[in-house]
C-alpha positions in Angstrom: -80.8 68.8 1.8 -78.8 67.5 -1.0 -77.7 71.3 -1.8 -77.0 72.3 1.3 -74.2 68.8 1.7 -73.4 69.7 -1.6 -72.5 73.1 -0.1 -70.9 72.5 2.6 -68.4 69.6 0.9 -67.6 72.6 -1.4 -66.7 74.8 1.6 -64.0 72.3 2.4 -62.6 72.3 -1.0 -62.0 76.0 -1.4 -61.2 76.5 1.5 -57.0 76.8 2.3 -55.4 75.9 5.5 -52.2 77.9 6.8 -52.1 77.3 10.1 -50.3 74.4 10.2 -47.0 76.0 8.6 -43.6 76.2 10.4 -42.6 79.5 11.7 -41.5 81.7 9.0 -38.0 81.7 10.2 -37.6 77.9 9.6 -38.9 77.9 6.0 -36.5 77.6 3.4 -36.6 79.2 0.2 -37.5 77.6 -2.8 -34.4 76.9 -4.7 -34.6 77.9 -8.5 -34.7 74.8 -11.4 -32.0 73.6 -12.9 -31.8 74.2 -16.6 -31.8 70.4 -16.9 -34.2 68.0 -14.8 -32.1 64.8 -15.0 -29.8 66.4 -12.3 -32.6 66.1 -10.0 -34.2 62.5 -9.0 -38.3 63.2 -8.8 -38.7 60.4 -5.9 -36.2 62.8 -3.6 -38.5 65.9 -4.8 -41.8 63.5 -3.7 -40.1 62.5 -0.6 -39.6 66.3 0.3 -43.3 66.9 -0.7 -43.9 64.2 1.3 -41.9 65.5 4.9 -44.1 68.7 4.8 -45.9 69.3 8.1 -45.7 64.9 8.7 -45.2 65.3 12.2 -48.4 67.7 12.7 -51.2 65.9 15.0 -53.6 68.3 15.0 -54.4 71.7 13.5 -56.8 74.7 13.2 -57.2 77.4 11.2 -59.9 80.0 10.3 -60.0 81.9 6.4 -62.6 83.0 4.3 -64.1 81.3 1.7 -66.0 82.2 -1.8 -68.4 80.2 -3.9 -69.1 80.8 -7.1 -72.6 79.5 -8.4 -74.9 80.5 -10.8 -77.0 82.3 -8.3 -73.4 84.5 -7.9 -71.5 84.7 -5.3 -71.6 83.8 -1.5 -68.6 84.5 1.2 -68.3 83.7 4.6 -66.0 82.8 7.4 -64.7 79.2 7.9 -62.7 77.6 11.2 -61.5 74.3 11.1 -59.7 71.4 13.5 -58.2 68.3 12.5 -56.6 65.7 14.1 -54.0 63.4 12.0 -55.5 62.0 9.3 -58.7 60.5 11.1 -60.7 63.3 12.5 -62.1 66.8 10.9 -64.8 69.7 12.1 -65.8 72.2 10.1 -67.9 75.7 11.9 -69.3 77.8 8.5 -69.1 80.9 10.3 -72.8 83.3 10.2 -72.8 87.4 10.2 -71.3 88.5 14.0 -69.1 85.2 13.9 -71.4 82.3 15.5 -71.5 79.3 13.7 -74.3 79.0 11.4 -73.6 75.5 10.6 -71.6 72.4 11.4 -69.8 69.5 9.5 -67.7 67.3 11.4 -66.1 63.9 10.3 -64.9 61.4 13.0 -63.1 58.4 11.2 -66.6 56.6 10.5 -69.3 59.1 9.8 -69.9 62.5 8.7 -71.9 64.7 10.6 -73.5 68.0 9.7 -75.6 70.3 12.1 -77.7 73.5 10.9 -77.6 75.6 13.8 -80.2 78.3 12.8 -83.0 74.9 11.8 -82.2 73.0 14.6 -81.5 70.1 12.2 -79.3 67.5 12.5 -78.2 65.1 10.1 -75.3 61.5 10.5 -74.0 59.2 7.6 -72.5 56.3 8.2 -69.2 55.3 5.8 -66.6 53.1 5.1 -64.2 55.4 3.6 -64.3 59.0 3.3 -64.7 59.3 0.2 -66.5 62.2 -1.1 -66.9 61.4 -5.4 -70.6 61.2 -4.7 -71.2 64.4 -3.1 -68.8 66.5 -5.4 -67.8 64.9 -8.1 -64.5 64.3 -8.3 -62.0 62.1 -6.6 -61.2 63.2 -3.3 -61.1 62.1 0.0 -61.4 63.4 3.8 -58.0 62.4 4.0 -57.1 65.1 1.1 -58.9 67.8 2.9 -57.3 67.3 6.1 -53.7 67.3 4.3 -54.3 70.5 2.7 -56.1 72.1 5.8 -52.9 70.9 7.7 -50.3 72.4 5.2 -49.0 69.0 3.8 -49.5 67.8 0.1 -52.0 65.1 -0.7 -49.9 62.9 -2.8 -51.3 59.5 -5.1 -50.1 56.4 -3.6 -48.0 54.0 -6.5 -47.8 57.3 -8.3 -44.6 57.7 -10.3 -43.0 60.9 -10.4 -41.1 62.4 -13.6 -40.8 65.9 -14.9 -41.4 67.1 -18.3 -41.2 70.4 -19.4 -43.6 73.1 -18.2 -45.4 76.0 -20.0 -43.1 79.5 -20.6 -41.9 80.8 -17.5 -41.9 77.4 -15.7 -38.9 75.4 -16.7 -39.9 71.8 -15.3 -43.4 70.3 -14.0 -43.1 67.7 -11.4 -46.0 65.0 -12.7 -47.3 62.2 -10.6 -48.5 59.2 -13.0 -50.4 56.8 -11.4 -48.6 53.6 -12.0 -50.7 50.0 -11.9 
């Protein structure tokens, strides 16, 4: 059971959404770096990042996933729906396209249905926070910003830039500040 949770959280990881985007006519392009990063302030660059998709309610979006493991390599088909920042479902798509398996998140407990068992199994939370099941840091609320297109940011995080590798003139770093 364990596995199959630890699965399924990893679906949502890999798993990019692009369906919450703007039309391609109404995206701007990406504006080369100045040679020099002090002409730029790193709080307007975070407040840009921050303005991406914020007016989005709800979403959906369907892709293809791979996980690697050392038993090799699985694919399959993934749709998702969100709503704002409280509600998540998951379908992990089976061969012909029916859902083979469920995880859903509602704002106070996570929910995950194996369709082909006839199993289903709740967990109550607090916060959505998913360290246990993966771990590393990350929240619902981090999945459903990058599902929906926008940037999970660090909260009292302070931006600065330093310089990046060859061929990238300027990293953007968020330090978290205390």
């Amino acid at each position: 059971m364990k596995q199959l949770l630890t699965t399924c959280c990893a679906i949502l990881f890999l798993v990019f959404g692009c369906a919450g985007l703007k039309d391609p006519g109404t995206i701007k392009p990406i504006q080369p770096a100045p040679e020099s990063a002090t002409t730029i302030d790193p709080g307007s660059v975070v407040a840009n990042l921050q303005q991406t998709n914020s007016g989005l309610t709800s979403f959906q979006g369907i892709g293809k996933i791979k996980i690697w493991n050392p038993d090799g390599l699985q694919s399959t088909r993934v749709a998702w729906a969100g709503y704002k920042t409280e509600k998540l479902r998951l379908e992990i798509l089976g061969i012909g396209g029916r859902p083979f398996s469920s995880v859903v998140y509602d704002g106070s407990r996570f929910y995950l249905s194996l369709h082909s068992e006839r199993r289903f199994y709740q967990k109550r939370t607090r916060k959505a926070d998913l360290s246990r099941l993966v771990s590393m840091p990350i929240t619902v609320y981090d999945i459903l910003s990058i599902l929906a297109g926008r940037v999970p940011l660090l909260k009292n995080a302070t931006p600065t830039f330093e310089k990046g590798p060859s061929g990238n003139p300027y990293v953007l770093l968020l330090k978290k500040g205390w």
